[in-house]
Steps between C-alpha positions, in 0.01 A plus 500: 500500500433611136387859625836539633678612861340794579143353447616208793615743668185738494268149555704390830451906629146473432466146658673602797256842550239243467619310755534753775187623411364125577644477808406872615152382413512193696579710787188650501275218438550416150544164365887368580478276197527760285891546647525127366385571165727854467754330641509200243501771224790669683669204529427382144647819324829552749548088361515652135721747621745223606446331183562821302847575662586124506451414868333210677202514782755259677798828504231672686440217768887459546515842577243467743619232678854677498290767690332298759595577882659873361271807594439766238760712638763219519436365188533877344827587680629147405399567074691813523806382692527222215403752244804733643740158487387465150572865395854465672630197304 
């Protein structure tokens, strides 16, 4: 937190290359553990990125569970019809 925004945001970039590049590698015989251990790290620095802007891991699990049952496409059309009521009022 002391190196500032940008350098959270630059960490959670890099975790998340990292991360794909596990899994890509597990694809092809590598070991899939090593998407466990990127992940943690990914999930570690997007948690001070909550922290940073004030938010709570449990904001993020509401907003999951709000999504449950939607597909991606529903659950897009429905953010911008409520983003297009918002923008009207």
């Amino acid at each position: 937190l002391h190196k500032g925004p940008d350098a959270v945001l630059k960490k959670i970039g890099e975790e998340a290359t990292e991360t794909v590049m596990a899994a890509k590698d597990a694809t092809h015989g590598a070991d899939p553990q090593h998407i466990v251990t990127e992940m943690a790290d990914l999930w570690f620095h997007c948690l001070v990125a909550l922290v940073q802007h004030g938010l709570e891991p449990q904001q993020v699990l509401a907003e999951l569970a709000r999504r449950e049952g939607l597909g991606g496409l529903e659950e897009k059309a429905l953010r911008k019809a409520l983003q297009r009521e918002a923008g009207a009022d």
